[in-house]
Backbone as CSV, one residue per row, in Angstrom:
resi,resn,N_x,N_y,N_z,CA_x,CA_y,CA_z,C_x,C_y,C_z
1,UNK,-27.454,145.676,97.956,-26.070,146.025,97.760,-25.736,147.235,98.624
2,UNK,-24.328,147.139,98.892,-24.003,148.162,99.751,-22.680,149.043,99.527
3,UNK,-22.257,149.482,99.994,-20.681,149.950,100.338,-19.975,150.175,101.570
4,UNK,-18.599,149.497,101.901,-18.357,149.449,103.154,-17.108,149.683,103.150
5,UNK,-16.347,149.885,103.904,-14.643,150.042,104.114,-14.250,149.002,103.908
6,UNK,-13.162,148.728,103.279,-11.980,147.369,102.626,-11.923,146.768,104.122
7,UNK,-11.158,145.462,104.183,-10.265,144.999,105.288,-9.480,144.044,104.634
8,UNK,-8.170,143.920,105.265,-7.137,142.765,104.759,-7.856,141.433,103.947
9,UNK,-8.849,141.693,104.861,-9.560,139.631,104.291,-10.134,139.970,102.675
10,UNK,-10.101,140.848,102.238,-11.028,141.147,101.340,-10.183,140.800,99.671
11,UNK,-8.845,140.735,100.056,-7.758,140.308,98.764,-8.880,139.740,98.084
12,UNK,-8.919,138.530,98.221,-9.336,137.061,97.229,-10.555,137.884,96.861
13,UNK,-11.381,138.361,97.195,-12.430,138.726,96.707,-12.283,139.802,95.314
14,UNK,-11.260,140.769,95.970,-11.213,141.541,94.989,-9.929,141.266,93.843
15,UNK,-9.496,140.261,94.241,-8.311,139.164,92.983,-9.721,139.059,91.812
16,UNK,-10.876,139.043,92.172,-11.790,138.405,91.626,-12.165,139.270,90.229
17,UNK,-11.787,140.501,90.967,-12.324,141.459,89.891,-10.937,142.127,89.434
18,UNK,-9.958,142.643,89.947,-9.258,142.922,89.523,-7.959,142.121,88.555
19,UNK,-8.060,140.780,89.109,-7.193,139.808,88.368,-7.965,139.384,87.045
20,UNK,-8.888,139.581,86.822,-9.814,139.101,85.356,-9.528,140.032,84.513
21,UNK,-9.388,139.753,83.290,-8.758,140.722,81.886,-9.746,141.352,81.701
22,UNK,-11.214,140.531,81.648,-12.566,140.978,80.920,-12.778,141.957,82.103
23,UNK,-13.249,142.073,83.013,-13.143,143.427,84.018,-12.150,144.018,83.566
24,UNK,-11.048,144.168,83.799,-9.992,145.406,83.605,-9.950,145.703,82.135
25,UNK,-10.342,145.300,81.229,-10.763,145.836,79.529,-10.538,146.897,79.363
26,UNK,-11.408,147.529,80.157,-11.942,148.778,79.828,-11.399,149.777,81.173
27,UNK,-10.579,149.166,81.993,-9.683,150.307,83.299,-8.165,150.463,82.846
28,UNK,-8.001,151.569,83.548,-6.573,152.179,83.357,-5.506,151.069,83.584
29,UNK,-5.711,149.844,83.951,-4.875,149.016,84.237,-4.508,147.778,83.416
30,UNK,-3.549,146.802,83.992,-3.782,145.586,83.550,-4.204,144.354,84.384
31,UNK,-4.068,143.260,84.277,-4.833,142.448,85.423,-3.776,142.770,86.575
32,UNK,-4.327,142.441,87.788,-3.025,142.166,88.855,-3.560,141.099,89.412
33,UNK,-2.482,140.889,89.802,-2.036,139.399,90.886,-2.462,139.453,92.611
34,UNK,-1.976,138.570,93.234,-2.836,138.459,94.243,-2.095,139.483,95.137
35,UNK,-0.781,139.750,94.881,0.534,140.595,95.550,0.049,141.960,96.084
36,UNK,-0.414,141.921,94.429,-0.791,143.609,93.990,-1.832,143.737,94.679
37,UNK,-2.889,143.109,93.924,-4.007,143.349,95.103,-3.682,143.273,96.484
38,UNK,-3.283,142.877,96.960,-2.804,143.089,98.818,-2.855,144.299,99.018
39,UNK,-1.251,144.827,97.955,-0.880,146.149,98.032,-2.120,147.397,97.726
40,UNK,-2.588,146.677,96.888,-3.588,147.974,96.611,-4.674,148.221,97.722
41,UNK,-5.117,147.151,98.514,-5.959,147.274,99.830,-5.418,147.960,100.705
42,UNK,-3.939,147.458,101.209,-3.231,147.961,102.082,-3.245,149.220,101.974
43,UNK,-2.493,150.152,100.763,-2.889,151.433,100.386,-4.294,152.483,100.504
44,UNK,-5.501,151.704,100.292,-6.405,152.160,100.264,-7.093,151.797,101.747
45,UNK,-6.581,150.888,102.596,-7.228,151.040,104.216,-6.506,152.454,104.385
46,UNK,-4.938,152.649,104.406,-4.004,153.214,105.129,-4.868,154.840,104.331
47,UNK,-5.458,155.009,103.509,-5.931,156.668,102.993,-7.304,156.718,103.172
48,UNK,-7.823,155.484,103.865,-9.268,155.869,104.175,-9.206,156.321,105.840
49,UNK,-7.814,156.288,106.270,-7.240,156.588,107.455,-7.300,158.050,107.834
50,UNK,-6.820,158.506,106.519,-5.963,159.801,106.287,-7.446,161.409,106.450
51,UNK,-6.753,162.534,107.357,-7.107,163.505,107.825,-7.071,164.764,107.171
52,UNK,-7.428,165.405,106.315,-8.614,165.272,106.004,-8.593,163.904,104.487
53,UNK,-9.918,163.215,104.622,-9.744,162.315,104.208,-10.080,162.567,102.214
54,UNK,-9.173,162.359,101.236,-9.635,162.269,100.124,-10.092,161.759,98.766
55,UNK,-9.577,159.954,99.629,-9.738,159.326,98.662,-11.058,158.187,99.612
56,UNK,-12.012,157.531,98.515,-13.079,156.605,99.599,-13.064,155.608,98.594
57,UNK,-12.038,154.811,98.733,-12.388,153.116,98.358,-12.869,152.176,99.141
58,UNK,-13.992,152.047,98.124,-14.996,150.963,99.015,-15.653,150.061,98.254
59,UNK,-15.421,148.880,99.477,-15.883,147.613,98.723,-17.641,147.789,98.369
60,UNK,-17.626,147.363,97.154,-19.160,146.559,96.835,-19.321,145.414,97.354
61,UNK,-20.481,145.874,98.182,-20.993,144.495,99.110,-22.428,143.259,98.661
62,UNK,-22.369,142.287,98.542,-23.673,141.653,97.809,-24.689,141.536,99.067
63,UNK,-26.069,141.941,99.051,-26.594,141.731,100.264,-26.867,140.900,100.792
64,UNK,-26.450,139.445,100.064,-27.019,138.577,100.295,-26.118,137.201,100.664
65,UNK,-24.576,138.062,100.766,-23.329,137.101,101.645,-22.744,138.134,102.116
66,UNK,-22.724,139.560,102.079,-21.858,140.372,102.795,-20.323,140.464,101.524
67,UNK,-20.290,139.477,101.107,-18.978,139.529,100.545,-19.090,140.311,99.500
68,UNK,-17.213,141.277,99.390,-17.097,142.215,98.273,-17.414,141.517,97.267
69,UNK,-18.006,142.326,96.233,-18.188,142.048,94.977,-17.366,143.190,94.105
70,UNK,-17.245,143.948,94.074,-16.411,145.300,93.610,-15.681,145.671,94.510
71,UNK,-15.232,147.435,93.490,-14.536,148.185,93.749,-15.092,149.368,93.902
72,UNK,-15.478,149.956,94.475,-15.761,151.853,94.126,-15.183,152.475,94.829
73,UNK,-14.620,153.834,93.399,-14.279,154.803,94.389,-14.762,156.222,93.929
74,UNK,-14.278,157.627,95.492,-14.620,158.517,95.169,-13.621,159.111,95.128
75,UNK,-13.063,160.123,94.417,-11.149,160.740,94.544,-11.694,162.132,94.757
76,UNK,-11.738,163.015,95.701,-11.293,164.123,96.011,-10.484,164.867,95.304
77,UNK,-10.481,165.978,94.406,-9.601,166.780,94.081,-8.997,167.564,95.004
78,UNK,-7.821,166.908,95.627,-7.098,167.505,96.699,-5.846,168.419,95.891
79,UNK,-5.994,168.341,94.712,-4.914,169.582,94.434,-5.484,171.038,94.412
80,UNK,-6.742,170.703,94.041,-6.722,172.796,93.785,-7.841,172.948,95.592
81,UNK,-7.326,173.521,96.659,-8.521,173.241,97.814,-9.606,174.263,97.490
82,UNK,-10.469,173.848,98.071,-11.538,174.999,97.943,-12.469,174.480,97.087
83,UNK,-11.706,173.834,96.133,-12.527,172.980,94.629,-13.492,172.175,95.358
84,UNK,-14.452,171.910,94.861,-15.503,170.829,95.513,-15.841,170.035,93.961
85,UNK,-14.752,169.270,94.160,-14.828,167.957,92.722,-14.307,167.002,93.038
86,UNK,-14.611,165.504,92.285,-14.496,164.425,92.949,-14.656,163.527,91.623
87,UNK,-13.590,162.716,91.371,-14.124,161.857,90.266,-14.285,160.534,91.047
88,UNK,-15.238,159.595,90.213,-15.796,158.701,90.268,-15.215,157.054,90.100
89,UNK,-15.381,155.959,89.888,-15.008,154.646,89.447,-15.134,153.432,90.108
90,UNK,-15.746,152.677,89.177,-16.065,151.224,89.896,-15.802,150.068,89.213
91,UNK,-15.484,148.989,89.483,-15.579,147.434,88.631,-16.538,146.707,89.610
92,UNK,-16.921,145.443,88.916,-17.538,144.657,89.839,-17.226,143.240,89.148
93,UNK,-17.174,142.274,89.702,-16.939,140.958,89.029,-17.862,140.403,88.410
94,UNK,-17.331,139.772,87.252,-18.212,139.700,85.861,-20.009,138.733,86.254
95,UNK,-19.917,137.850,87.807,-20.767,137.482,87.595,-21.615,137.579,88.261
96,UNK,-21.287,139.376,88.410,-22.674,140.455,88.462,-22.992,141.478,87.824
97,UNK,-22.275,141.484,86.473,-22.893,142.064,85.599,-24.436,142.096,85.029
98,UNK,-24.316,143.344,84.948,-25.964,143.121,84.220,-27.143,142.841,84.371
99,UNK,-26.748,143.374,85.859,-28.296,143.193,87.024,-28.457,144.679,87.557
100,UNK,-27.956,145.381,87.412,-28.211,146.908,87.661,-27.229,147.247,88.964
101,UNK,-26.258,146.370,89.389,-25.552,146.694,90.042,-24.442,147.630,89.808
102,UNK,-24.085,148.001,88.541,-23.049,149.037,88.320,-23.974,150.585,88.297
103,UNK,-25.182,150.499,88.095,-25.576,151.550,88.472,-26.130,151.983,89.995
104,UNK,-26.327,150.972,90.899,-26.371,151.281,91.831,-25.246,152.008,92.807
105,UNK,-24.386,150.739,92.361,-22.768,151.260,92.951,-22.956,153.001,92.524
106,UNK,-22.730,153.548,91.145,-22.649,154.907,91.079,-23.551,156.007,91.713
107,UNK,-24.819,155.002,91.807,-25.739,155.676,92.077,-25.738,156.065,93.980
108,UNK,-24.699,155.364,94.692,-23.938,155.199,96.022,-23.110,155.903,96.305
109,UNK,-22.134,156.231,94.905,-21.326,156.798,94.751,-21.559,158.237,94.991
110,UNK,-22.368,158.748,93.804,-23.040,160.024,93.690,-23.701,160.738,95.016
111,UNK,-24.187,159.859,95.956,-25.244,160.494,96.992,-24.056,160.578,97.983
112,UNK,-22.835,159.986,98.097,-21.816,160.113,98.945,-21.702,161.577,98.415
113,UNK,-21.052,161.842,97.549,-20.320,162.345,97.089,-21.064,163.811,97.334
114,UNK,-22.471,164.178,97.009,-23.435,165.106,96.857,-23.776,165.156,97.776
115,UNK,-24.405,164.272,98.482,-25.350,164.349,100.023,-24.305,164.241,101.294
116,UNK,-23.237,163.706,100.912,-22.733,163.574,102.588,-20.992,164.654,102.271
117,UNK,-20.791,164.456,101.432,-19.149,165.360,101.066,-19.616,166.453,100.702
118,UNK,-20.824,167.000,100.169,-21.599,168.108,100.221,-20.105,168.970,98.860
119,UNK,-19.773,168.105,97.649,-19.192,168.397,96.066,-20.041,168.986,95.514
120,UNK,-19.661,169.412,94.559,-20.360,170.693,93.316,-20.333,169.515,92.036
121,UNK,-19.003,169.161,91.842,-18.803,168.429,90.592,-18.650,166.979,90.976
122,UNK,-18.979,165.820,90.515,-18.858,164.365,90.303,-18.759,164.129,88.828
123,UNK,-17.369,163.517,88.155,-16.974,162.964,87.041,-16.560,161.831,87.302
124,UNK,-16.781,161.206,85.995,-15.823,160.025,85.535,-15.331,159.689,84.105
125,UNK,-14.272,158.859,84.089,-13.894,158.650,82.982,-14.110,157.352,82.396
126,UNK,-13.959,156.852,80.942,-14.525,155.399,80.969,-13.023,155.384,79.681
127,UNK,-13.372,154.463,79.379,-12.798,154.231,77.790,-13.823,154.102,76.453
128,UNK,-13.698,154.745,75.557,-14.165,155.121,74.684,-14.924,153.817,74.218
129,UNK,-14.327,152.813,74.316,-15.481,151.131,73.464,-16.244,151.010,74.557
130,UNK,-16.247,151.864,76.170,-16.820,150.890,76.860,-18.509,151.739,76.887
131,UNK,-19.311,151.337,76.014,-20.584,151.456,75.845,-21.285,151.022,77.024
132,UNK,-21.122,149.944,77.782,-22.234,150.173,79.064,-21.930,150.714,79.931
133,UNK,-20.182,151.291,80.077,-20.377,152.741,81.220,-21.248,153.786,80.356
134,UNK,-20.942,154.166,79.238,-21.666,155.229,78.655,-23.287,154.958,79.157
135,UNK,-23.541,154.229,78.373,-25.309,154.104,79.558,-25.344,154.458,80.342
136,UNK,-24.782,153.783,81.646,-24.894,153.803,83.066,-24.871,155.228,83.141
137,UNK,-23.778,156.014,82.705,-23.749,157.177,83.470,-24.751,158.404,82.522
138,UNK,-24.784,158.052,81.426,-25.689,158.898,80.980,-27.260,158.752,81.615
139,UNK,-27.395,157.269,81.828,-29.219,157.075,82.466,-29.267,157.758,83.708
140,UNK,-27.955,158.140,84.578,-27.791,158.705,85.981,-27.660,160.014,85.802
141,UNK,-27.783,160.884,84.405,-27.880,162.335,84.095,-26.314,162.543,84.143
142,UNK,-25.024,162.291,83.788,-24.104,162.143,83.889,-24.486,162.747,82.564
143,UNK,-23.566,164.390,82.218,-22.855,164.599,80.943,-21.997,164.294,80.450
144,UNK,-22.013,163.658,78.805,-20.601,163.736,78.336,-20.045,164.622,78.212
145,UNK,-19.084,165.269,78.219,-17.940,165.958,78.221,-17.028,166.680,77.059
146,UNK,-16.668,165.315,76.536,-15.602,165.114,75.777,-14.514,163.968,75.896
147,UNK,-13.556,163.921,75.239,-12.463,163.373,75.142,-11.070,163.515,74.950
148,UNK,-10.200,162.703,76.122,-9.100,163.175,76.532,-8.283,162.497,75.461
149,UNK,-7.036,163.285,74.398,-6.742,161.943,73.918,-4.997,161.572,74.554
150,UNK,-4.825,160.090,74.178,-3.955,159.752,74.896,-3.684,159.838,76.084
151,UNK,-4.658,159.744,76.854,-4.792,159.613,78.258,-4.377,158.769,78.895
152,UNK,-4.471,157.633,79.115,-3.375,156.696,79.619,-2.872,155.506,78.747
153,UNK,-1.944,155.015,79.605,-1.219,153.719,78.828,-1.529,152.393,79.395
154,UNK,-1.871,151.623,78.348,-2.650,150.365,79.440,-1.811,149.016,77.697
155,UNK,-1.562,148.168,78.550,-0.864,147.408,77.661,-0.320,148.055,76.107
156,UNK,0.653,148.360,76.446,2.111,149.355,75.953,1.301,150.192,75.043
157,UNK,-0.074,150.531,75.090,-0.313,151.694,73.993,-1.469,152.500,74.740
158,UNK,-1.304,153.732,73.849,-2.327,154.648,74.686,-3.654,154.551,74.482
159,UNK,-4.085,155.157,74.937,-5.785,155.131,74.933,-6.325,155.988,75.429
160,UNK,-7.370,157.083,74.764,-8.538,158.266,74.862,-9.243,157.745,76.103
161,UNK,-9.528,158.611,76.926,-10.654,158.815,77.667,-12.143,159.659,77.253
162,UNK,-13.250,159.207,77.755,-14.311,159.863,77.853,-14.929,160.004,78.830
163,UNK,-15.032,161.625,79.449,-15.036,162.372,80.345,-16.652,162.357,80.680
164,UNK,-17.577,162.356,81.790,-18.455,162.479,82.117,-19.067,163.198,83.297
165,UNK,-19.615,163.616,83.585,-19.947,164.712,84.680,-21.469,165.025,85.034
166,UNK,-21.644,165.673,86.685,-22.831,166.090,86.983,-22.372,166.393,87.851
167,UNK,-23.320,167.796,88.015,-23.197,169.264,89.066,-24.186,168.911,90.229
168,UNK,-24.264,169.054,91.221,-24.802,168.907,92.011,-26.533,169.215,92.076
169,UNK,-26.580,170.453,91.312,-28.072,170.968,90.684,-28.765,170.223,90.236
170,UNK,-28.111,169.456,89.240,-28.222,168.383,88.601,-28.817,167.048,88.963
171,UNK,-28.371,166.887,90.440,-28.697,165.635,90.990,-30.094,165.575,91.794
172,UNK,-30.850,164.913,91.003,-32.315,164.776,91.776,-32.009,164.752,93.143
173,UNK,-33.313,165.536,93.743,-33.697,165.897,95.194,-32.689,167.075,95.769
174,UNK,-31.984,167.615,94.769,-31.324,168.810,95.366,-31.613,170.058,95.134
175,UNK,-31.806,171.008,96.271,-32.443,171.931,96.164,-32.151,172.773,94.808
176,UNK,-32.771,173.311,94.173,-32.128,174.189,92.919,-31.152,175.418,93.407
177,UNK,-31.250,175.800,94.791,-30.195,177.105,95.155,-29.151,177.270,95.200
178,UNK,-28.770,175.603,95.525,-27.363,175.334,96.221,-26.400,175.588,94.737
């Protein structure tokens, strides 16, 4: 598995994951359509464009057709500068669940984020039922946090977040000084 930059062709693939209810369950969203998804690629080539760059959506790649299988991303906290924080997030389509691919993806995520963007902080948020992000990110030394409540609105009602995090210190193979 890999991670690579989006391209136009990549819609249908990611209709795959983002148009399914059972993937989006547990995301800030609701399903979208094939429209949306366009739009949402289009958006996310046009800011993987952008100087200095702060957002990195990137496809999950299967190694074994090239084709997206997910979503990941890394978000830059471009409001406060100077900050070196970055939250986290991924889906992948349901029929690659449960092969250790959502922890790899993070685990892709994280070494971007630490080893090459050279961040202090990497978070993410999940939804409170969703018990196998809680794994994932706790087996990756990911602290819980806490919880946000009423954090977003996802089919007309709100819903708590649970906040997760790791410091760079934190992240195996990094020097303890930094």
């Amino acid at each position: 598995m890999a991670l690579r930059e989006f391209t136009p062709d990549d819609v249908d693939a990611i209709l795959k994951v983002y148009g399914d209810p059972t993937v989006v369950e547990h995301l800030s969203f609701e399903p979208r359509n094939r429209e949306q998804v366009a739009a949402t690629l289009t958006g996310v080539i046009e800011a993987g464009a952008a100087d200095p760059r702060t957002e990195y959506s990137l496809a999950v790649v299967a190694r074994e057709s090239a084709e997206a299988i997910g979503f990941a991303r890394l978000a830059i906290d471009a409001q406060h500068p100077g900050q070196s924080s970055g939250q986290l997030g991924f889906a992948l389509a349901t029929g690659h669940w449960r092969r250790g691919l959502g922890t790899e993806t993070v685990r892709l995520l994280l070494r971007l984020g630490f080893e090459e963007l050279n961040l202090y902080r990497l978070w993410g948020a999940r939804s409170p039922d969703n018990t196998a992000s809680a794994r994932l990110m706790t087996n990756l030394g990911m602290i819980e946090e806490g919880r946000i409540r009423g954090h977003i609105r996802v089919n007309d009602a709100w819903r708590d977040s649970v906040v997760h995090s790791i410091l760079r210190p934190e992240w195996p193979g990094t020097p303890a000084e930094q």
